[in-house]
N, C-alpha and C positions, 0 to 999 in steps of 0.2 A: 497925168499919172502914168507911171509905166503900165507897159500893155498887159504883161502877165498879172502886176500887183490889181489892174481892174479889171481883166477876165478871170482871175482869184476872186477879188468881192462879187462879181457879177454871178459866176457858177455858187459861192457861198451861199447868196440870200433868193436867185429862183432855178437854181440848177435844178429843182423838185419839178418846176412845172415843164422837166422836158422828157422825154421819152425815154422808158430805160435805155433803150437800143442809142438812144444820141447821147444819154447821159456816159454811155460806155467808152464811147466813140469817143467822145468830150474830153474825158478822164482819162483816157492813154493817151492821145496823140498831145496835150493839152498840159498836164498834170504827169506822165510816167514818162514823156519824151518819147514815145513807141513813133517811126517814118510813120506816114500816111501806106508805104508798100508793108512791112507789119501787120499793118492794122485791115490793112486790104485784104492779105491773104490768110490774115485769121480768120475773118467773117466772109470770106468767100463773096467778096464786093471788090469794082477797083476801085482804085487810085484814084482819079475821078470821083468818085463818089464819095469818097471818105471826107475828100477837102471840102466839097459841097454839101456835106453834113456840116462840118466845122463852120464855115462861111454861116450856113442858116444858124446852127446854133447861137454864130458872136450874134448874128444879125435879134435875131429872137429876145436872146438875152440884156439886149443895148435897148431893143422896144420896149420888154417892163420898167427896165429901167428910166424910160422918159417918160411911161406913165406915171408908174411909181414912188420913183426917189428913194426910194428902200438905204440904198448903198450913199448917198447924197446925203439921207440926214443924218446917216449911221459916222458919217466920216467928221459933221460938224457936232 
């Protein structure tokens, strides 16, 4: 599956269980195409940080998903 079309179903069905502050983060660099330097110097974080938000996020979100199956039985 293309990367976006399943970090799309992945944010759709547990993006709730993530922190507003990641879900925000998520949602621009992710979803609005905002750099990671944008996103940096809006919330007064760096660069660095923002990607290692992103990173824990996929990583997170790829975890319920091996619990779950949420997005797995939604697509069958």
């Amino acid at each position: 599956m293309e990367k976006f079309v399943e970090q799309t179903f992945l944010f759709d069905f547990y993006g709730e269980l993530l922190t507003e502050r990641q879900r925000q983060v998520y949602t621009s660099v992710v979803f609005e195409d905002y750099s990671l330097s944008e996103v940096a110097e809006e919330l007064g974080i760096s660069r660095q940080g923002v990607h290692d938000m992103i990173r824990r996020c996929n990583r997170t979100l790829e975890e319920y998903e091996e619990k779950l199956h949420l997005v797995e039985k939604f697509l069958n």
